[in-house]
N, C-alpha and C positions, 0 to 999 in steps of 0.2 A: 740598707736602712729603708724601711718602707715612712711614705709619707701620708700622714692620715686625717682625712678634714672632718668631723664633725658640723652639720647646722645648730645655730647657737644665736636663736631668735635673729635678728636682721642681719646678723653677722656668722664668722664662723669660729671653731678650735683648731687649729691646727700642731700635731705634735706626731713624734719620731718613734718608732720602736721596732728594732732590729729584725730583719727580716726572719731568721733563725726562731724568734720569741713567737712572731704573731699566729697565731692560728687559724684566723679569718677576722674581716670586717664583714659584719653580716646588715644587711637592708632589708627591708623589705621590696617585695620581686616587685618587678614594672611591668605595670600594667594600663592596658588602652583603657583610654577613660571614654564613656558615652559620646558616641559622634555627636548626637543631637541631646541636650539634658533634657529641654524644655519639649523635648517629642517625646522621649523616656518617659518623661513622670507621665504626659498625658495616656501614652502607650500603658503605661502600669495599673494609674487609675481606669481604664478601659476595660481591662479585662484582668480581672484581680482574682488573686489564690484564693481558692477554697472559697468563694463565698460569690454571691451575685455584685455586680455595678452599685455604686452608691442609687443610685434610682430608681433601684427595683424594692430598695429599702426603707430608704430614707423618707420619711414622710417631712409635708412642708410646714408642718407646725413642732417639729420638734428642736429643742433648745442644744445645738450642738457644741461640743466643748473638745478643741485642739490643745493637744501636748504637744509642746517644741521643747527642745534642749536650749541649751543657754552656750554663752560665747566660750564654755571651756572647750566646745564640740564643734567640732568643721561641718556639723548638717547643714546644706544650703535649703536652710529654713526660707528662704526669701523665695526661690524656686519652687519650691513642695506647695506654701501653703495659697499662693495664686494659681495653682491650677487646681487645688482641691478647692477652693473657694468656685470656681466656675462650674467644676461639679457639681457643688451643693446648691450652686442658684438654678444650674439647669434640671435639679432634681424640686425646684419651686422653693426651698430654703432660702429665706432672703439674710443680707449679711447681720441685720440686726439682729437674728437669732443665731449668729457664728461670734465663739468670741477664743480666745486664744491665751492659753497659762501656760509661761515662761516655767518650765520644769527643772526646777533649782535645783534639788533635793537639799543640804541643806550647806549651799556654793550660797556666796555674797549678793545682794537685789541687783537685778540689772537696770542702769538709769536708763531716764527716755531715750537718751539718742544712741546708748546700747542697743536696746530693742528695737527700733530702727533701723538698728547696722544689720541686725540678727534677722529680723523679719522682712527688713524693705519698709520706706515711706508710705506707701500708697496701700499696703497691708493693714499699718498703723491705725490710716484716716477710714478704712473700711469699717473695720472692727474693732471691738475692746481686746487691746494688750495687756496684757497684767502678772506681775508676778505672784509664784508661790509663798507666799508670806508665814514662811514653814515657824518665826518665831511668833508669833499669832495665834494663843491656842484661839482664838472666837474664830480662825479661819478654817480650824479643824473638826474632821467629825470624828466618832469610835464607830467601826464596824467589829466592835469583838475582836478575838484572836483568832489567828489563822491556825491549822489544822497544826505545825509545832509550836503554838502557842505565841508567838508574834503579837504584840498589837498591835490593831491594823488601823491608825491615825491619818486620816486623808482628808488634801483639801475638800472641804465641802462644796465647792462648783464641782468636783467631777461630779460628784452624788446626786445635786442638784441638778443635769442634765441627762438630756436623753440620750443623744449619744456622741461616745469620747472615743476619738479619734487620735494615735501617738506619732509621731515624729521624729525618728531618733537614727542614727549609726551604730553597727556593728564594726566590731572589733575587739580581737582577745584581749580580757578583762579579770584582773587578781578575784575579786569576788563573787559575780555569779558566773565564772569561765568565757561569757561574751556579753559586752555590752545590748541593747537593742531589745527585743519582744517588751517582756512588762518591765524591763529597768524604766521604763519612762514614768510608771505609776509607782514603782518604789525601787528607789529612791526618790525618784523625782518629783513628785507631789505627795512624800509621805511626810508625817512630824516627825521629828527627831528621835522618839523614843523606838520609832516604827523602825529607823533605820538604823540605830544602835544596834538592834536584835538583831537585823541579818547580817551587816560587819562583824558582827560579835562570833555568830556562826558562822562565818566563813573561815575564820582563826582556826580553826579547827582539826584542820588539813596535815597535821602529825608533822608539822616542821615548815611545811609547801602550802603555799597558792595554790586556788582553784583554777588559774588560769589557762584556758583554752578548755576548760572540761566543760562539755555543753549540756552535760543532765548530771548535776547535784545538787544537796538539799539548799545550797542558798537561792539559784534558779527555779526550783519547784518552792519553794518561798515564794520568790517575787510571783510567780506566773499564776500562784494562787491568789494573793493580793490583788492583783491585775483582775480576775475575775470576778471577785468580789467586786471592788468598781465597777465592772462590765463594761471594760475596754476591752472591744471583740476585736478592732480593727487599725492594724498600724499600717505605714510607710513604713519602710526601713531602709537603709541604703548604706549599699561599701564605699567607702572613698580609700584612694590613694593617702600618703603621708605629707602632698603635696597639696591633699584637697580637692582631688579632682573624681568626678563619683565616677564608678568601675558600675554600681549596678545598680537597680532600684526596684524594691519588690513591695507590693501593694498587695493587702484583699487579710484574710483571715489571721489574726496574729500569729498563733501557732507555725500557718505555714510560708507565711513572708519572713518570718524569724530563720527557720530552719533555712530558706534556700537564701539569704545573706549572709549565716555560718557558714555555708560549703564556700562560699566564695571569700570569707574573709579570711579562714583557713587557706584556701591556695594565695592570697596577698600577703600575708603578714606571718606562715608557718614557714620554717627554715631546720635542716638540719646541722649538726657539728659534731666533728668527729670522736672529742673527749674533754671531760670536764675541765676547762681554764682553770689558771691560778688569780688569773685577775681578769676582771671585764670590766671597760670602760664604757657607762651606758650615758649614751646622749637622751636628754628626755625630749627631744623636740616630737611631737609637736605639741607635750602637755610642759608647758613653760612657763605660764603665769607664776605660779607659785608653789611651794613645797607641797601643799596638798595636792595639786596634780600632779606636780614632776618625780613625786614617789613612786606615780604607775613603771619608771622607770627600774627599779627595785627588781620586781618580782621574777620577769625573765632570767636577768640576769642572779637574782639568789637559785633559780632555779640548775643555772649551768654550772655556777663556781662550786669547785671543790671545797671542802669542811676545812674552815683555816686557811681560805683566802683572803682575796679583798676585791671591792668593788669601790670604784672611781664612778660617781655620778655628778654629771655635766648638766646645767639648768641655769640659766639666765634667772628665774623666779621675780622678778622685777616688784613683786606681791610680796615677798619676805616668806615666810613661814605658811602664816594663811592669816589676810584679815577679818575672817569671823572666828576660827579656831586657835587662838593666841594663845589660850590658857591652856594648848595642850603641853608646849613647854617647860609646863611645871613638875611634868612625870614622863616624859619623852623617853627621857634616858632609861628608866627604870627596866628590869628582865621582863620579859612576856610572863610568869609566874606571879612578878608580883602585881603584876596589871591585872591578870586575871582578878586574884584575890582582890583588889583594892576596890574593882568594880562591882566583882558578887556582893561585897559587903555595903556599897553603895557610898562609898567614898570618892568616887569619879563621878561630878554628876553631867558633864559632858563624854554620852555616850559613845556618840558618833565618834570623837576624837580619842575617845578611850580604847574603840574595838581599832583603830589604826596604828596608833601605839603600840598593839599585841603585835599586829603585822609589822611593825617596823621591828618591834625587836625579836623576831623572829628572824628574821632579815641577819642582824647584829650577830644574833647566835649562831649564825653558818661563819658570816666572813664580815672583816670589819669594813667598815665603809667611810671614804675620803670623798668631801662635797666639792668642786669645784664651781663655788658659784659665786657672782658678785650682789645678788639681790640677796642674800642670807648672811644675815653678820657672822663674823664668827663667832660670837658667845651664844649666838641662837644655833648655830652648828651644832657645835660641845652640848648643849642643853638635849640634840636630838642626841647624842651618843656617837656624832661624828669627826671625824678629822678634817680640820679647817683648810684648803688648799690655798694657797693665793693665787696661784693659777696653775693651767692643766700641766706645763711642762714640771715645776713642783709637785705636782698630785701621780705624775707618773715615777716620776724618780722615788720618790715616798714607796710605792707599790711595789718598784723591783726591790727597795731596798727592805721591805717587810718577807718580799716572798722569794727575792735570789735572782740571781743573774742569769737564771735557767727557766727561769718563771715562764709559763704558755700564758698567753694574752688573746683575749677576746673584744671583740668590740662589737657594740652595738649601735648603729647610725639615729635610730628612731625606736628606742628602747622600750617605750610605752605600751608599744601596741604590736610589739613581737612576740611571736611562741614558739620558741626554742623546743625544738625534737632529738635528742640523743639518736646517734646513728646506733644500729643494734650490734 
């Protein structure tokens, strides 16, 4: 009998399943994190991809504008953004002309002493913090539509600045194949209607997630949008599942995006030998709540065979999601009739309408058992799930759906894994 632990927010899962059954518990690989972080970033921003030093650019009258990620993201925003602040003063930009938008896309505000945690104190009292106030249309602008017809709804300070600077991690991602390049400018400072549309199209994928695919059309989406804003230039950086950064690449977005893919792919790609009948995915480290701990999904719908089941494991301490409550209403429904109900304009919560498609697309491979104590169980049953009271119930439920011969998979840090079929 193998024993098998799960992380499961401050705590862990611990449960049993026959050696004979398991097929693997798969992790993502360990890796040495930066000897020095705070020499890294300076190192990065020194000599940066594709493009010249901030100084050789930057002029000191221009009004610069940072994208950070928000507390759903392990970026160590507090790191990044005081060494790029000492750039920009040594390139004569004083911090009155540096200010700094919380890139929500369209996640819950973050209060002050959030952003504090997220950026650091002394970041705070430098500079204006401020959230993306995505339900705000007077904080919105229209740039038109994007070349598949998108519309491109963005905060108005990136517009209004000179130049925008992003902040974000990579890591394999259900919707544009990897977090990081322009996910920071859409989703993450777009309006809602901006980021319905490329959710919408990501669905799209004939049964599957885009995830780990690093050129399709919902990424040539965002990286078009990104341009339009004219964000030339990101941070980017791998972390560990532990938080600890593996890499950090600065200078031209294109190509600090690209050489954080190659690395995020050797951290979080794995193979396995044949499709499971059930895989238990742990969502750490996206645990807040059901709208994060879904990135837990997609791998594993990826692996399980047609007429499995999936066990997803999430503390969710958030419940469902407290800005997207009313997706509940239609949760349950086939991807067919979600489609229909939003073409016709009867969803008018987009964002939560194009995840719905992906959740029941999820549904339509293999059924899925929640084991979690932040999600009631009648908000379970509402998503089209099986209610566990706990994991060792949620397992016995799975052999007893798929047999006593059942192969079992498990996923330690499920979110931000990309499952490879061995050939």
């Amino acid at each position: 009998m193998a024993r098998v632990v799960l992380p499961f927010g401050a705590a862990s899962l611990a449960f049993d399943i026959p050696d004979g059954n398991l097929l693997g518990v798969y992790s993502p690989r360990a890796v040495a994190p930066v000897a020095d972080l705070d020499g890294a970033i300076r190192g990065a921003l020194a000599s940066p991809l594709g493009q010249p030093p901030l100084a050789a650019w930057v002029r000191r009258t221009d009004r610069v504008l940072i994208l950070a990620d928000d507390n759903t993201r392990s970026t160590p925003v507090d790191r990044i953004v005081p060494v790029l602040l000492g750039q920009l003063n040594a390139a004569g930009v004083k911090d009155d002309r540096v200010s700094c938008l919380v890139a929500l896309g369209t996640h819950r505000y973050l209060s002050e002493p959030e952003m504090r945690r997220k950026l650091g104190a002394d970041v705070c009292r430098r500079i204006r913090v401020f959230n993306h106030e995505w339900q705000d249309p007077t904080q919105l602008v229209s740039l038109g539509c994007s070349s598949r017809g998108t519309p491109i709804r963005v905060n108005r300070a990136a517009v209004e600045a000179d130049v925008v600077i992003g902040i974000g991690s990579v890591v394999p991602h259900h919707i544009p194949g990897f977090s990081g390049g322009g996910k920071i400018v859409q989703p993450g400072i777009c309006g809602a209607e901006t980021t319905a549309a490329t959710h919408m199209l990501s669905c799209g994928g004939g049964g599957d997630s885009l995830l780990g695919r690093a050129e399709n059309p919902v990424r040539s989406d965002m990286e078009e949008i990104a341009d339009r804003v004219g964000m030339r230039t990101v941070c980017n950086v791998v972390t560990s599942p532990q938080g600890e950064v593996a890499g950090v690449f600065f200078g031209r977005r294109g190509d600090a995006f690209a050489r954080a893919v190659d690395l995020a792919r050797a951290v979080y790609a794995f193979s396995y030998p044949r499709d499971p009948d059930i895989v238990i995915a742990g969502a750490c480290p996206c645990e807040l709540d059901f709208w994060q701990s879904h990135k837990a999904l997609y791998p594993a719908q990826r692996m399980v065979r047609p007429g499995g089941t999936i066990v997803l494991c999430t503390p969710a301490p958030e419940g469902v999601s407290p800005v997207h409550a009313g997706v509940l209403e239609y949760a349950s429904r086939s991807s067919q009739r979600l489609r229909e109900a939003y073409a016709a304009g009867r969803l008018k919560d987009g964002v939560a309408a194009a995840l719905a498609v992906a959740w029941a697309m999820v549904r339509e491979k293999a059924g899925i058992i929640t084991c979690s104590p932040g999600i009631p169980p009648d908000d379970k049953a509402r998503l089209g799930h099986t209610h566990a009271p706990d994991i060792a119930w949620a397992v016995q439920e799975a052999f007893r759906r798929q047999g006593g011969e059942a192969r079992v998979a498990v996923l330690t840090h499920a979110p931000e894994m990309l499952p490879v079929r061995d050939a």
